[in-house]
LODREN-340291 format. One line per field, with one value per atom (N, C-alpha, C, O, CB): residue number from 1; chain; z negated, y negated, x negated. Coordinates in Angstrom, 2 decimals. Glycine has a CB too. Example, Ala and Ser with C-alpha at 12.3 -4.5 7.8 and 13.67 -1.06 7.14 Angstrom:
REM residues 2
num: 1  1  1  1  1  2  2  2  2  2
chaine: A  A  A  A  A  A  A  A  A  A
up: -7.80  -7.80  -7.80  -8.46  -9.05  -7.08  -7.14  -7.87  -8.04  -5.72
north: 5.69  4.50  3.30  3.32  4.47  2.25  1.06  -0.03  -1.14  0.60
east: -13.19  -12.30  -13.20  -14.24  -11.31  -12.85  -13.67  -12.90  -13.41  -14.08
END
This chain:
REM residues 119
num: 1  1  1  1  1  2  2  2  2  2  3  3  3  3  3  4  4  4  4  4  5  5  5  5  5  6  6  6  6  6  7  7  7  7  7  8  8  8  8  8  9  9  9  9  9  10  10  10  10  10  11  11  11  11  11  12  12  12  12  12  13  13  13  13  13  14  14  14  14  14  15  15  15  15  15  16  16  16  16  16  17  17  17  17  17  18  18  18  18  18  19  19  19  19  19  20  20  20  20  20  21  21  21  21  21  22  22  22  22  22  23  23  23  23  23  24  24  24  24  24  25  25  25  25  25  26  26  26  26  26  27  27  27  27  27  28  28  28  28  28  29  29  29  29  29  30  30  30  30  30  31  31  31  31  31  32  32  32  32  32  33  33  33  33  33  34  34  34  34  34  35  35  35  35  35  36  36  36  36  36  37  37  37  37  37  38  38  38  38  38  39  39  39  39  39  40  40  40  40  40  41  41  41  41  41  42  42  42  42  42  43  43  43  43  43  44  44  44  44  44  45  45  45  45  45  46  46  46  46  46  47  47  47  47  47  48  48  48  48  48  49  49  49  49  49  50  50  50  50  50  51  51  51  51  51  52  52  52  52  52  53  53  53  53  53  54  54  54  54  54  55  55  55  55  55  56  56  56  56  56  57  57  57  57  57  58  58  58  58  58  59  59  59  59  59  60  60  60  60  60  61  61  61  61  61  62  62  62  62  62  63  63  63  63  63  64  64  64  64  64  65  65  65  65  65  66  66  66  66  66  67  67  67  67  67  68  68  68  68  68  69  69  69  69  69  70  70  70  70  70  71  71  71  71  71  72  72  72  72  72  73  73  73  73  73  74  74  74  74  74  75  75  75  75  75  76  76  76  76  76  77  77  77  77  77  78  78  78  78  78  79  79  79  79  79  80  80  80  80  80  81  81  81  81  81  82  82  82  82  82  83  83  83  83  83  84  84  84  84  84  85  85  85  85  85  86  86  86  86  86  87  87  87  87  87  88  88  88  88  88  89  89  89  89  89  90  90  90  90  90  91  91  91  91  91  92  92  92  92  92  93  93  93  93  93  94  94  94  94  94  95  95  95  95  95  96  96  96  96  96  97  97  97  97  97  98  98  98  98  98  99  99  99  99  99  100  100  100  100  100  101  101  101  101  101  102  102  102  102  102  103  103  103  103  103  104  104  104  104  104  105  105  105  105  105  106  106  106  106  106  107  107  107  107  107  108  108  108  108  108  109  109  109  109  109  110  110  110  110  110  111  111  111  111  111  112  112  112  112  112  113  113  113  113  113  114  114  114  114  114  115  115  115  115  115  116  116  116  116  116  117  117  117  117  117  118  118  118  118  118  119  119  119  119  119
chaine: A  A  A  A  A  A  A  A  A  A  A  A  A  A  A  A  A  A  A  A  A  A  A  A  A  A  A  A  A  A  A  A  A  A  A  A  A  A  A  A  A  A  A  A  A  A  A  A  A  A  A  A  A  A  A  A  A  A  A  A  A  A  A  A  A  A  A  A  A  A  A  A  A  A  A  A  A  A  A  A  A  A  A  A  A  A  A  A  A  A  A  A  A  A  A  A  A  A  A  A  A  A  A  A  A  A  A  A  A  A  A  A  A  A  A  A  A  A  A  A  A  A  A  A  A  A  A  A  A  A  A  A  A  A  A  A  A  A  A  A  A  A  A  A  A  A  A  A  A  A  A  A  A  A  A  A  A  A  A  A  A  A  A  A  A  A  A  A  A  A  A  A  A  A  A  A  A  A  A  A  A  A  A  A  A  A  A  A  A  A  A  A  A  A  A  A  A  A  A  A  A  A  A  A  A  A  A  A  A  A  A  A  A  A  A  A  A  A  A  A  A  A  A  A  A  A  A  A  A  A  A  A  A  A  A  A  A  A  A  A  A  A  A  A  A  A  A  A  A  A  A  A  A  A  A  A  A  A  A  A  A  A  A  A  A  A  A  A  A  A  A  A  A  A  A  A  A  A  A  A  A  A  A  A  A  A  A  A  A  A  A  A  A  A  A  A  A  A  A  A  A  A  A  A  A  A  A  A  A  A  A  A  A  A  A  A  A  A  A  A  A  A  A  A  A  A  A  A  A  A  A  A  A  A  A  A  A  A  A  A  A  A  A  A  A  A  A  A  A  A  A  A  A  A  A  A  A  A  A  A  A  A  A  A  A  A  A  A  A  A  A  A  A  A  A  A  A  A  A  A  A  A  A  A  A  A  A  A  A  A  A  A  A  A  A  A  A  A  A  A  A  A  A  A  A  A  A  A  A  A  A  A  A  A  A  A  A  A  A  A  A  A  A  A  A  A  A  A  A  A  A  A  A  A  A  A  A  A  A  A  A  A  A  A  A  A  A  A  A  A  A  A  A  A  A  A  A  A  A  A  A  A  A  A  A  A  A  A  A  A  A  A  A  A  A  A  A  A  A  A  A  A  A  A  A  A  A  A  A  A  A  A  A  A  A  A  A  A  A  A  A  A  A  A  A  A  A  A  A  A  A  A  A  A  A  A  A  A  A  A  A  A  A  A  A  A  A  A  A  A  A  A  A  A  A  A  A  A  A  A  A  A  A  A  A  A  A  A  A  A  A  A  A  A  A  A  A  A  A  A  A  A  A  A  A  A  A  A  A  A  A  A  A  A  A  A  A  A  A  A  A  A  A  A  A  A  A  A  A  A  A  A  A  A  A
up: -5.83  -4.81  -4.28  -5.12  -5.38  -3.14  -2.10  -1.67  -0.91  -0.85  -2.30  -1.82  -0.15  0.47  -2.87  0.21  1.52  1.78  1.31  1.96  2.51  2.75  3.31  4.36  3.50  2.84  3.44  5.23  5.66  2.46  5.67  6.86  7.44  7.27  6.93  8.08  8.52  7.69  7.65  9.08  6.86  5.83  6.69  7.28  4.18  6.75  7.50  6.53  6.90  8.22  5.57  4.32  3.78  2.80  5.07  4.71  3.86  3.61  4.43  5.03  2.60  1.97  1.18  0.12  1.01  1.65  1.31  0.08  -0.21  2.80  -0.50  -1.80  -1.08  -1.61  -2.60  0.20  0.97  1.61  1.90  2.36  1.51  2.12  1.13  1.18  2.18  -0.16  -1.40  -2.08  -2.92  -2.29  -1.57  -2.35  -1.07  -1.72  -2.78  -0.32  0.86  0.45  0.54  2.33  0.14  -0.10  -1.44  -1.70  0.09  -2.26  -3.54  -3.03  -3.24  -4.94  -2.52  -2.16  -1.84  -2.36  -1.34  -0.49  0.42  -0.25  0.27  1.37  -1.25  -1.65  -3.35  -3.99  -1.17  -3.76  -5.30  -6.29  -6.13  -5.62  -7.23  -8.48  -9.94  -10.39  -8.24  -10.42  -11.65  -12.91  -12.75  -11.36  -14.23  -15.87  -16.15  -15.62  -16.98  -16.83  -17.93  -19.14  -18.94  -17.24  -20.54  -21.58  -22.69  -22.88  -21.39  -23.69  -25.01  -25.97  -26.01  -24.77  -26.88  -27.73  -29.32  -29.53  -27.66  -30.14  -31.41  -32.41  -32.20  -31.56  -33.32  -34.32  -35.71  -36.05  -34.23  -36.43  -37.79  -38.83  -38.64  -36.86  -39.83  -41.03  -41.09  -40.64  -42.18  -42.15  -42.65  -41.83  -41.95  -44.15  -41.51  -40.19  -40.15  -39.64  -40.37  -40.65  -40.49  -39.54  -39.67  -42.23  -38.58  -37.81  -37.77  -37.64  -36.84  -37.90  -38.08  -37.46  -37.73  -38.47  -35.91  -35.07  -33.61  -33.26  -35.34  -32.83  -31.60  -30.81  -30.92  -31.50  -29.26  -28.21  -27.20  -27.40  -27.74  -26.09  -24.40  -24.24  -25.02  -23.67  -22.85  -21.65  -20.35  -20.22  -21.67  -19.56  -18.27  -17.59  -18.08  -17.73  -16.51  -15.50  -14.21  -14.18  -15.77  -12.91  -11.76  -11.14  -11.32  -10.92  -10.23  -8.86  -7.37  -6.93  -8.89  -6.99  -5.54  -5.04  -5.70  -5.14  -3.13  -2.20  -3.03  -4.07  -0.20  -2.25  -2.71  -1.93  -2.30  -2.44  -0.46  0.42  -0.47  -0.57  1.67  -1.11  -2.01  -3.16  -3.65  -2.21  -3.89  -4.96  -4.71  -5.70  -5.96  -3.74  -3.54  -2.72  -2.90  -2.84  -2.06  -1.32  -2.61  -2.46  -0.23  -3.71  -4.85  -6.09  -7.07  -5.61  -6.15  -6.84  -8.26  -9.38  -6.94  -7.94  -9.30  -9.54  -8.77  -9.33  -10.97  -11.60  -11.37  -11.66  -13.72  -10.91  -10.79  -11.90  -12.04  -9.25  -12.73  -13.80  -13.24  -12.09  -14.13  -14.38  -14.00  -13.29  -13.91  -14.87  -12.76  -11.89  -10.49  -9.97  -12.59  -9.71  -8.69  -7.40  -7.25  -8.97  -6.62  -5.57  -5.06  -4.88  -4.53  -4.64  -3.84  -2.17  -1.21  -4.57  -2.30  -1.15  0.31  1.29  -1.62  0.00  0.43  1.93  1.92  -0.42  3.00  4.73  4.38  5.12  6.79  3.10  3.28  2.32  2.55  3.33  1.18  0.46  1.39  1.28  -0.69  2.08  2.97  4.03  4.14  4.12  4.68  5.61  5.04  5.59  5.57  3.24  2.28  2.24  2.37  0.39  2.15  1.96  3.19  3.15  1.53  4.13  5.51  5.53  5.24  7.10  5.82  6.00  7.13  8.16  6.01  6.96  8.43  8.43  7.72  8.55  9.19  10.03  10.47  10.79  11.58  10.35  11.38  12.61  12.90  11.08  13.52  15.06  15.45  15.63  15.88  15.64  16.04  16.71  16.26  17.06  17.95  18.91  18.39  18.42  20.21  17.59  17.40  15.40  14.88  18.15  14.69  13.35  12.44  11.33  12.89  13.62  12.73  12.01  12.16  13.72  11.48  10.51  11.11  11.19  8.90  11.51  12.67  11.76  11.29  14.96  11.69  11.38  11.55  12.09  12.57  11.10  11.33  12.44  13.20  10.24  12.34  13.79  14.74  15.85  13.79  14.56  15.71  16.76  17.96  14.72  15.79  16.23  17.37  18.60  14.50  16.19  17.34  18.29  19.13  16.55  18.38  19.15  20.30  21.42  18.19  20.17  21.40  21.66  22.75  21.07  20.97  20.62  20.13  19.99  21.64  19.80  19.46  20.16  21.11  19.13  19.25  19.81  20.38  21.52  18.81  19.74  19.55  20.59  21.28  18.48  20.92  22.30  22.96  24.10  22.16  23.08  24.14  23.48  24.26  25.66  22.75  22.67  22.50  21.77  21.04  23.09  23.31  22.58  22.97  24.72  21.99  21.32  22.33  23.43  20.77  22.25  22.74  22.65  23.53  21.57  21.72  21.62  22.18  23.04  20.29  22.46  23.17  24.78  25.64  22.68  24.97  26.37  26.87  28.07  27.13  26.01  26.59  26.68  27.57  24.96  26.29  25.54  27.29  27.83  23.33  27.68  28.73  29.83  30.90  28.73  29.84  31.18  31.06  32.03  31.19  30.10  29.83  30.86  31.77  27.91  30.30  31.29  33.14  33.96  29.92
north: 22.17  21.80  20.43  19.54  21.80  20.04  19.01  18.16  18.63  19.74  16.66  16.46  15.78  15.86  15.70  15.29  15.47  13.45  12.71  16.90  13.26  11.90  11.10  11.52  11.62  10.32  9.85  9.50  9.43  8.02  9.40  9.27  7.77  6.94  9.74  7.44  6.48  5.94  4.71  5.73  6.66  6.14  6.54  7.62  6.86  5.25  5.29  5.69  6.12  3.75  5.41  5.97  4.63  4.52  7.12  3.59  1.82  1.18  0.42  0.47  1.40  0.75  -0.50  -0.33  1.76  -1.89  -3.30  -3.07  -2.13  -4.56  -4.56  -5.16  -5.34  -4.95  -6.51  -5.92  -6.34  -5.07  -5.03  -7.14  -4.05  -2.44  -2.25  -2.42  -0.86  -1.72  -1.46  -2.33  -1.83  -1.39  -3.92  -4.55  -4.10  -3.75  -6.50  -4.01  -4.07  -2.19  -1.80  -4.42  -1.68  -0.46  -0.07  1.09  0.16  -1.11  -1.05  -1.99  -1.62  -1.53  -2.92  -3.31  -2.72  -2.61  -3.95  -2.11  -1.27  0.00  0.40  -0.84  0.55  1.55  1.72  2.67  2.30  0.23  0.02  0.89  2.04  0.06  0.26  0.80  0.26  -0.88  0.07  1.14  1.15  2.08  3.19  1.63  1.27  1.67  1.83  1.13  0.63  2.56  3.05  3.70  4.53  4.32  3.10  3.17  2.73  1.51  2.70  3.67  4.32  4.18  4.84  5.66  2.86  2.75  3.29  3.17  1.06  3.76  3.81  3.83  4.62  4.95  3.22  3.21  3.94  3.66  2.27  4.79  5.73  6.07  6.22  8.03  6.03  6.67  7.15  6.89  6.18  8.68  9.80  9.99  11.01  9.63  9.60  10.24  9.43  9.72  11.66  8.14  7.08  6.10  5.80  6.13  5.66  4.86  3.69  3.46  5.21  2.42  0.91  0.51  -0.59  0.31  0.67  0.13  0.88  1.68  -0.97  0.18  0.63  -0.19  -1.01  1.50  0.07  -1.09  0.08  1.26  -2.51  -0.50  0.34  -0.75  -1.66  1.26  -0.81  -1.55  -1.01  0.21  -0.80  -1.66  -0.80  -2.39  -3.52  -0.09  -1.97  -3.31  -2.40  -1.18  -3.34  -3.31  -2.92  -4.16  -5.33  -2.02  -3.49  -4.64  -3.63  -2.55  -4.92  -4.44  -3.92  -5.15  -6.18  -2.95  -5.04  -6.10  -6.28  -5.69  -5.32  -7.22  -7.37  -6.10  -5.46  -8.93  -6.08  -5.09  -3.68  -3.08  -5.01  -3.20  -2.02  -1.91  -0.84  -1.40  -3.35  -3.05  -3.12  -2.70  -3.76  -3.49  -3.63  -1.95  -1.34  -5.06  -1.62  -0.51  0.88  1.90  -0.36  0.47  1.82  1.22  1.96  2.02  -0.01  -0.48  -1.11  -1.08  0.54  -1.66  -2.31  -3.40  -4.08  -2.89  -3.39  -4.57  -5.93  -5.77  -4.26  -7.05  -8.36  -9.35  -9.50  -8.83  -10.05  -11.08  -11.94  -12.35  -12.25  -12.08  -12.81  -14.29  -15.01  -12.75  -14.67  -15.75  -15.76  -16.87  -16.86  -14.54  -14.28  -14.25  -13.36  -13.32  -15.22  -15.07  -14.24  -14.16  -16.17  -13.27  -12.25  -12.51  -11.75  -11.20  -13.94  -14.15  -14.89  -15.19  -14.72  -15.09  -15.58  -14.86  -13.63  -16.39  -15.52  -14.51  -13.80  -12.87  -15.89  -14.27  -13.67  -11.84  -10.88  -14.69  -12.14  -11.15  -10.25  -9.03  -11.83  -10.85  -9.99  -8.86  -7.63  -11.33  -10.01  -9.35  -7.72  -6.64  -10.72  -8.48  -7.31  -6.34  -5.21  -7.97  -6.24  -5.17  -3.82  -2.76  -5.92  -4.56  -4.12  -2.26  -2.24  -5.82  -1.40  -0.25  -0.50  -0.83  0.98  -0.30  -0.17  1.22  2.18  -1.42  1.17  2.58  1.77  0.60  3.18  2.97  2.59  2.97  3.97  3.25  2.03  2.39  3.19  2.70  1.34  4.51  5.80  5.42  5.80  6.66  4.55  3.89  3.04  3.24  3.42  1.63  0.51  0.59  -0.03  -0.91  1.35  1.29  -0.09  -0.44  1.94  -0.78  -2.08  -1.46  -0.30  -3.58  -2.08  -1.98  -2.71  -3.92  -2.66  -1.72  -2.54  -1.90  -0.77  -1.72  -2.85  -2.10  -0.68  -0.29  -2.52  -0.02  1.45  1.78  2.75  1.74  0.62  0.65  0.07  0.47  0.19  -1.02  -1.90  -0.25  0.01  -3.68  0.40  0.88  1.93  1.98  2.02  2.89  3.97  3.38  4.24  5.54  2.52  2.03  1.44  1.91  0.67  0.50  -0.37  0.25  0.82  -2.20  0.22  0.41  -0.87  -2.01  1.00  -0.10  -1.59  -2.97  -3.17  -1.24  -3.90  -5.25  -5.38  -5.84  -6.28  -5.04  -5.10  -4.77  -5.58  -4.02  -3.46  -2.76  -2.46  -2.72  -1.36  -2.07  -1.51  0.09  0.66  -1.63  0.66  2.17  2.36  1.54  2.80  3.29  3.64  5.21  6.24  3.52  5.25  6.01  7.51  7.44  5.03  8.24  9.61  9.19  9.33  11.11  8.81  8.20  7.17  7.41  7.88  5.73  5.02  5.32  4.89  4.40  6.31  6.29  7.07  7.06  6.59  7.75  8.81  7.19  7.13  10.75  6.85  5.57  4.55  3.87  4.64  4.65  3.96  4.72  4.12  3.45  6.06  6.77  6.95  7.07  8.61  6.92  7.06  5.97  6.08  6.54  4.79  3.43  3.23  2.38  1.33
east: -17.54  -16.58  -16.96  -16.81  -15.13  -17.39  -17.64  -16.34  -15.50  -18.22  -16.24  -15.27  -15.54  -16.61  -14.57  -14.60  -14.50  -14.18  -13.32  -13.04  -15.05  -14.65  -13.24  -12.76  -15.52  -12.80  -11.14  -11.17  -12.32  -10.54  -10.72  -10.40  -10.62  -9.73  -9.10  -11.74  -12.43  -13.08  -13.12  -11.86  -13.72  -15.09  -15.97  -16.06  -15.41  -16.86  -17.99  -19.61  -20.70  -17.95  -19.21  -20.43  -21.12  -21.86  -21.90  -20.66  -21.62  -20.48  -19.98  -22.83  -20.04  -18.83  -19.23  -19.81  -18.09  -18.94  -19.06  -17.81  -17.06  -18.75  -18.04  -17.41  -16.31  -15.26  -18.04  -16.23  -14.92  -13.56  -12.37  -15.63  -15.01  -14.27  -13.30  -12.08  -15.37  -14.32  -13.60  -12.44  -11.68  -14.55  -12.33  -11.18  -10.08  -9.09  -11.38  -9.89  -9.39  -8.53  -7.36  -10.85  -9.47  -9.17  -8.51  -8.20  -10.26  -8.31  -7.65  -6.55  -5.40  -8.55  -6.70  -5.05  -4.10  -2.99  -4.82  -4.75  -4.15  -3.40  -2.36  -5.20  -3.85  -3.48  -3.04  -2.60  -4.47  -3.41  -3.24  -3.81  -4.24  -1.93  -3.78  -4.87  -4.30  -4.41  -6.65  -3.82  -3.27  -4.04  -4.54  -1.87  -4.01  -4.72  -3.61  -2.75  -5.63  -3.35  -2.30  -3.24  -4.12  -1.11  -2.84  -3.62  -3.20  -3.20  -4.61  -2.74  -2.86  -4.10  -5.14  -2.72  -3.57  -4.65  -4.00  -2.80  -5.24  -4.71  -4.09  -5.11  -6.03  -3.20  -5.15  -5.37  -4.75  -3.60  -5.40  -5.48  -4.56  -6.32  -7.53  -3.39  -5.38  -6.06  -5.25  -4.13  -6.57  -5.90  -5.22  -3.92  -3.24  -4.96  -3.80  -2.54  -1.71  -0.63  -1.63  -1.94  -0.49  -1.31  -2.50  0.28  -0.44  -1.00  -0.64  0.56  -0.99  -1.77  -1.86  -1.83  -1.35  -2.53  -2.17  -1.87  -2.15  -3.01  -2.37  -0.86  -0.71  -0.38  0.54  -0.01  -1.70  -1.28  -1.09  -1.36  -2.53  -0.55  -0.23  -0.35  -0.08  1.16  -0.92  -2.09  -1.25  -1.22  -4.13  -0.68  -0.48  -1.22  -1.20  1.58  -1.73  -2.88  -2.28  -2.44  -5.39  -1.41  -2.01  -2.34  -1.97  -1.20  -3.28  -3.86  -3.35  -3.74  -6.26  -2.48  -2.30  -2.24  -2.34  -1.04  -1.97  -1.30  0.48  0.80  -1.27  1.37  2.56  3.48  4.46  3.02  2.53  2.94  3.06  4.14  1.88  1.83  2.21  2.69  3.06  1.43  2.76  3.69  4.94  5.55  3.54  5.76  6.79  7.16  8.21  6.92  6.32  6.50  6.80  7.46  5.00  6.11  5.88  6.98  7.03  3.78  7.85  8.63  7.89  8.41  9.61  6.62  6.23  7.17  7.83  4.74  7.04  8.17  7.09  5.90  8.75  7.50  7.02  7.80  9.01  7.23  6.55  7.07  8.47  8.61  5.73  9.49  10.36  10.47  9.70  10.81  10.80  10.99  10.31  10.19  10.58  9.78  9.49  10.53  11.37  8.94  10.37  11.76  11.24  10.02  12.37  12.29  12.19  12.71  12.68  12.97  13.19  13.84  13.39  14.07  14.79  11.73  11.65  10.80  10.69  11.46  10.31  10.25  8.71  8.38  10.13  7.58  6.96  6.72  5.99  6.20  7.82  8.46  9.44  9.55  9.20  9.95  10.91  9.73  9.65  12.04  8.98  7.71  6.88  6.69  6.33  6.48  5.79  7.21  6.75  5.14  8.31  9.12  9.59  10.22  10.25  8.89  9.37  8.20  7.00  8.78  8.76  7.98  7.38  7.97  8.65  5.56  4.62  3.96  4.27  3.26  3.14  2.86  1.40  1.19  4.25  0.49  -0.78  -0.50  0.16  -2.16  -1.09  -1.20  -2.16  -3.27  -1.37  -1.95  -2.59  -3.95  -5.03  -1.63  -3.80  -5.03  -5.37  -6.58  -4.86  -5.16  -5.83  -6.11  -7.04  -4.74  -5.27  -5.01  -4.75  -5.15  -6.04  -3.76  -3.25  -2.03  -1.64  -2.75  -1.68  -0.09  0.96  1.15  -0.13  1.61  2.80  4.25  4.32  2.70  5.23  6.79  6.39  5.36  8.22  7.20  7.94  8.84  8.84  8.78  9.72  10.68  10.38  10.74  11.89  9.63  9.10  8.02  8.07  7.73  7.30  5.56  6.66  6.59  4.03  7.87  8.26  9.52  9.80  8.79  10.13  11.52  10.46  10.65  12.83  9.39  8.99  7.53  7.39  8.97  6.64  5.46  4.81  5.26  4.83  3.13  2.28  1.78  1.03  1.19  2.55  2.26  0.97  0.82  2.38  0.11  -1.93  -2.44  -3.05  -2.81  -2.29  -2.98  -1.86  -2.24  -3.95  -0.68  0.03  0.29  1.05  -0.90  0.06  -0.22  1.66  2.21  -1.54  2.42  3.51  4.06  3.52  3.47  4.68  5.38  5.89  5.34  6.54  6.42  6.85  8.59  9.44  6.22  8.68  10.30  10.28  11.13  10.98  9.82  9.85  9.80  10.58  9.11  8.49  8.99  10.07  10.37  8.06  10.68  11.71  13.24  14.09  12.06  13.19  14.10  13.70  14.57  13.08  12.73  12.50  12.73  12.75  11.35  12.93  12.98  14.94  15.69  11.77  15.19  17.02  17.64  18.47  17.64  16.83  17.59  16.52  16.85  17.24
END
């Protein structure tokens, strides 16, 4: 079975592609260590490691060490749901991309323009 390349892999994937591409989408170990003789066990560790952006851990509900403000405009910014822009593929709001369209290029929504022909 051939897998099938992701959607805008170009095939020369840089160190910068690939971190960019683990942010973006996060990357989590989960891991079960144990140690036993004869069936009693001496020792036991669990390992959980993620590396994401704040944008996706907050988006997938990772727990962040205590004393993290959550309150502050650039935590608020990472909590906000985005959307790729169909024509340019920046990350724009969710409500901003379909209520107005994209800031970036101009590219306009199907709901937006109906929203513009109403008034």
């Amino acid at each position: 079975m051939a897998l099938e390349p992701t959607r805008g892999y170009s095939g020369g994937g840089t160190l910068v592609d690939v971190i960019d591409r683990i942010l973006d989408k996060g990357l989590v170990i989960n891991a079960d260590i144990t140690v036993s003789v004869a069936g009693v066990e001496l020792l036991g560790i669990k390992i959980r490691a993620a590396l994401a952006s704040f944008e996706t851990a907050a988006k997938y509900g990772l727990e962040f060490p205590s004393g993290t403000n959550t309150e502050t405009a650039a935590w608020k910014e990472a909590t906000i749901g985005k959307e790729e822009c169909p024509q340019c593929s920046k990350r724009v709001p969710a409500e901003e991309l379909m209520g107005a369209g994209c800031p970036w290029c101009g590219w306009v929504s199907a709901k937006a323009r109906a929203l513009a022909a109403e008034t």
